[in-house]
C-alpha positions as YAML, in Angstrom:
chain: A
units: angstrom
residues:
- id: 1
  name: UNK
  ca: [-20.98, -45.35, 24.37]
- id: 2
  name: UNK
  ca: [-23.70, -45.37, 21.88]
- id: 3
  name: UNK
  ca: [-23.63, -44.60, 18.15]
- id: 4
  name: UNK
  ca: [-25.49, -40.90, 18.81]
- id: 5
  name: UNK
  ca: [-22.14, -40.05, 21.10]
- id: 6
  name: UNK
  ca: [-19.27, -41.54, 18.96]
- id: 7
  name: UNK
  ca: [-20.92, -39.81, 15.84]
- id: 8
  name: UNK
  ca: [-20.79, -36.52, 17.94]
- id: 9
  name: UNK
  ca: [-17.58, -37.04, 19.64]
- id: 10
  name: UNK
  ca: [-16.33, -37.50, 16.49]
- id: 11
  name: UNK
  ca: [-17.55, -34.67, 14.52]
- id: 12
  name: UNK
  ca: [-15.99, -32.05, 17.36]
- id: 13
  name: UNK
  ca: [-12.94, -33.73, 16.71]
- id: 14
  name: UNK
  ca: [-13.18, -33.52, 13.02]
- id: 15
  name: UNK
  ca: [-13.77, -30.06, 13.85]
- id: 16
  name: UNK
  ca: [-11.02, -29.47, 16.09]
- id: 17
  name: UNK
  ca: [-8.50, -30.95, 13.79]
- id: 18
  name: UNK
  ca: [-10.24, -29.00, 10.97]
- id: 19
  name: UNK
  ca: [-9.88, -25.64, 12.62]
- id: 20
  name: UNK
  ca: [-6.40, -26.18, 13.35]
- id: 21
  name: UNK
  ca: [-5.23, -27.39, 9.88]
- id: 22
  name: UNK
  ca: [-6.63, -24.24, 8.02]
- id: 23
  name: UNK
  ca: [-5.24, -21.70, 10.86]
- id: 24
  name: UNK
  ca: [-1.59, -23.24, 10.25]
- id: 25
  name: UNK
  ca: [-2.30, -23.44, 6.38]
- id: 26
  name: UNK
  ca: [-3.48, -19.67, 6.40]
- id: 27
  name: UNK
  ca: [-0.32, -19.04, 8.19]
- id: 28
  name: UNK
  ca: [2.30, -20.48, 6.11]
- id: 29
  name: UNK
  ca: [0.29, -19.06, 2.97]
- id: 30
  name: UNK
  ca: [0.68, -15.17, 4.48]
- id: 31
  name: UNK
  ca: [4.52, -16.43, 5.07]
- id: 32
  name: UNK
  ca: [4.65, -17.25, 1.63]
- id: 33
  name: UNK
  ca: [2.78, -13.90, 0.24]
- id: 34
  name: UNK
  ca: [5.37, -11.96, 2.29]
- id: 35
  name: UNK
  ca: [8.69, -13.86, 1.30]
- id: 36
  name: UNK
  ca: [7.38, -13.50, -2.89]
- id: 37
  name: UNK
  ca: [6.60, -9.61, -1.98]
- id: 38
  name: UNK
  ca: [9.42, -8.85, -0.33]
- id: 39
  name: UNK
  ca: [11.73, -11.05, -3.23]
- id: 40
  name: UNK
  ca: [9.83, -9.18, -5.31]
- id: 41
  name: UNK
  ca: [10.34, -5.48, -4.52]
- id: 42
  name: UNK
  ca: [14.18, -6.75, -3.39]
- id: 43
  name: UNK
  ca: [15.13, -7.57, -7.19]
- id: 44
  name: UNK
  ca: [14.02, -3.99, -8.36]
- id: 45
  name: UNK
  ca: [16.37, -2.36, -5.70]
- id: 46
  name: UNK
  ca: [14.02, -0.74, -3.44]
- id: 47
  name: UNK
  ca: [15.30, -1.30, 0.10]
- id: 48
  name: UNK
  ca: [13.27, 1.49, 1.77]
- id: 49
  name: UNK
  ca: [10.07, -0.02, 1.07]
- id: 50
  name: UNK
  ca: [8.46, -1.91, 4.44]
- id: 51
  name: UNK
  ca: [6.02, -5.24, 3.86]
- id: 52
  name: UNK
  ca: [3.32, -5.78, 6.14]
- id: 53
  name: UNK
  ca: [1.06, -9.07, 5.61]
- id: 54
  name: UNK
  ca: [-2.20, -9.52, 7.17]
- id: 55
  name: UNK
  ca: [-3.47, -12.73, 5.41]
- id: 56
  name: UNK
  ca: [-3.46, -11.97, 1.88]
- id: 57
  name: UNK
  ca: [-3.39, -7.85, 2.42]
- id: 58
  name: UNK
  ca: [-0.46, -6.48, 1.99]
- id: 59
  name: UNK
  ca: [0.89, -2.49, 2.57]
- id: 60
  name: UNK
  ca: [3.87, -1.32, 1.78]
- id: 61
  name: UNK
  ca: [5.02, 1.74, 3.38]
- id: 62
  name: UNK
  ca: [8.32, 3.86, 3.57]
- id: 63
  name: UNK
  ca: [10.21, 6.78, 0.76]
- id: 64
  name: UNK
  ca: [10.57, 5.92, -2.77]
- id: 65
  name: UNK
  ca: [12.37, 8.48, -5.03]
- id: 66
  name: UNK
  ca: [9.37, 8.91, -7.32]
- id: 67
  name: UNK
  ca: [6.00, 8.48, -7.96]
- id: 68
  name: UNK
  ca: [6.93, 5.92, -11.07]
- id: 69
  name: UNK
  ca: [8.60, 3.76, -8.66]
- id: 70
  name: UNK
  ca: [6.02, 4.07, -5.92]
- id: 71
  name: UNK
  ca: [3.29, 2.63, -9.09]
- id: 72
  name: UNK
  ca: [5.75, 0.28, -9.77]
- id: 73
  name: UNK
  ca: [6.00, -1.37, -6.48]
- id: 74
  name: UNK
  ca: [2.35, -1.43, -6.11]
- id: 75
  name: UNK
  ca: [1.92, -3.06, -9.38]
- id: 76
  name: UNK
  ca: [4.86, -5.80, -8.85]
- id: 77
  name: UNK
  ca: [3.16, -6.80, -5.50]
- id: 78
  name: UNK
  ca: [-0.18, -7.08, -6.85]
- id: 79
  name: UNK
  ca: [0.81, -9.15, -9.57]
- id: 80
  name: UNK
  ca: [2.61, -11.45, -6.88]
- id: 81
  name: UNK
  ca: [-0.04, -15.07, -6.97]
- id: 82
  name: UNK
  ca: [-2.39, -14.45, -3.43]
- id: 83
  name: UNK
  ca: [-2.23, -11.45, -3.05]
- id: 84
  name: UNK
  ca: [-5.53, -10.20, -2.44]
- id: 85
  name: UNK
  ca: [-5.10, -6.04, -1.65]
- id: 86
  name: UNK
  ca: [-2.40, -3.71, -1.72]
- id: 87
  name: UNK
  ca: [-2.61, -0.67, 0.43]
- id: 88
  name: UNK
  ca: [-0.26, 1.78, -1.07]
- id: 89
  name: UNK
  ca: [1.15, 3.84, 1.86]
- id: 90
  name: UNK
  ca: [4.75, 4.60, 0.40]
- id: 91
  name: UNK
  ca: [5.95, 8.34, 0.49]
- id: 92
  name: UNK
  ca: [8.05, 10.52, -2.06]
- id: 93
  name: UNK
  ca: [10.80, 11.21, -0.41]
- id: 94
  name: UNK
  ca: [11.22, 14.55, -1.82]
- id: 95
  name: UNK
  ca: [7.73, 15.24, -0.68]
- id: 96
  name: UNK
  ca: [8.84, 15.98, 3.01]
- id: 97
  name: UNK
  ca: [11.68, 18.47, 1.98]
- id: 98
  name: UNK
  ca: [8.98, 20.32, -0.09]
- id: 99
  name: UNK
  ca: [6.45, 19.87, 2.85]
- id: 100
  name: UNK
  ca: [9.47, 21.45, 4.72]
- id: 101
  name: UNK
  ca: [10.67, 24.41, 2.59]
- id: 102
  name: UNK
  ca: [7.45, 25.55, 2.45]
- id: 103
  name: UNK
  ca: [6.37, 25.44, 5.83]
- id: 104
  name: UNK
  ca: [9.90, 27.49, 6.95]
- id: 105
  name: UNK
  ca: [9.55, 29.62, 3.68]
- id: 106
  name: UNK
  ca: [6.02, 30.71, 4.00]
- id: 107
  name: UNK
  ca: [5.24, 34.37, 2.43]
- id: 108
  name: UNK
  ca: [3.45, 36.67, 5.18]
- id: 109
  name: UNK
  ca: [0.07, 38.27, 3.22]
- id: 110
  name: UNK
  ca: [-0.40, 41.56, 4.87]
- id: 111
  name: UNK
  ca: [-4.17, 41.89, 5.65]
- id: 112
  name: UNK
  ca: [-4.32, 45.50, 4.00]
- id: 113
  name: UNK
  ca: [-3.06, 44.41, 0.36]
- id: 114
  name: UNK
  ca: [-5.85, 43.05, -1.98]
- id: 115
  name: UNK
  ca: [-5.15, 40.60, -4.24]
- id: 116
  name: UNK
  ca: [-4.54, 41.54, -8.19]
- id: 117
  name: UNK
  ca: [-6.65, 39.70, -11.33]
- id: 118
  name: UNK
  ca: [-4.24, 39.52, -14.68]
- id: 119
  name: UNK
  ca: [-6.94, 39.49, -17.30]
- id: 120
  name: UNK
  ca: [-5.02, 37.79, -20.27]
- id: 121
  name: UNK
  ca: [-6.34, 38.22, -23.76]
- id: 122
  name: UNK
  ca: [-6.27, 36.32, -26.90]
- id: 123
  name: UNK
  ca: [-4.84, 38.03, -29.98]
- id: 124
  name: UNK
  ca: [-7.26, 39.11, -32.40]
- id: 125
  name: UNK
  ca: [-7.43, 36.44, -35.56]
- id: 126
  name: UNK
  ca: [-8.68, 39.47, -38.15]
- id: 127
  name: UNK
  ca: [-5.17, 41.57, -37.68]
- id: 128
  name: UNK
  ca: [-3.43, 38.03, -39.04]
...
């Protein structure tokens, strides 16, 4: 072998060895996202709340009681080191019994009624 071949023989290898150290890095650091996440949202008591990791992207998804908690959790795992983006997906969970009540409670609107305008008015200042 000369020098040209062992030089380029070697640099594939470098490469090889390269491309396999960062894909098993990147993989234990989107382990490590999702363990500090999940530890995260775990200590505020929020068991309905799904992690999904895709490299440093992570969405959380599921019912939270309110939308206070539903910021919350989306604040806590941004503020988590590596994480890149947080897609917010999480649900109210009163949102579907509303979505619910109003879909079986729905008022009928004959076609032969037209609506009414209220006109409110101010109070005159002068009669003060």
């Amino acid at each position: 072998m000369n020098k040209t071949q062992v030089l380029v023989l070697g640099a594939i290898l470098l490469a090889i060895l390269g491309y396999f150290c960062i894909s098993n890095h990147a993989l234990i650091i989107q382990n490590d996202i999702h363990t500090r996440v999940q530890q995260t949202l775990d200590l505020e008591e929020t068991q309905q709340i799904t992690v999904t990791t895709q490299g440093r992207d992570i969405t959380l998804s599921g019912e939270v009681e309110n939308e206070t908690i539903k910021q919350q959790a989306e604040l806590n795992t941004f503020r988590v080191e590596g994480v890149r983006l947080v897609i917010n997906k999480l649900k109210l969970a009163s949102d579907e019994s509303i979505t619910e009540s109003s879909t079986i409670h729905e008022p009928e609107i004959s076609p032969n009624v037209e609506p009414t305008k209220e006109v409110i008015q101010t109070p005159n200042a002068e009669g003060i």
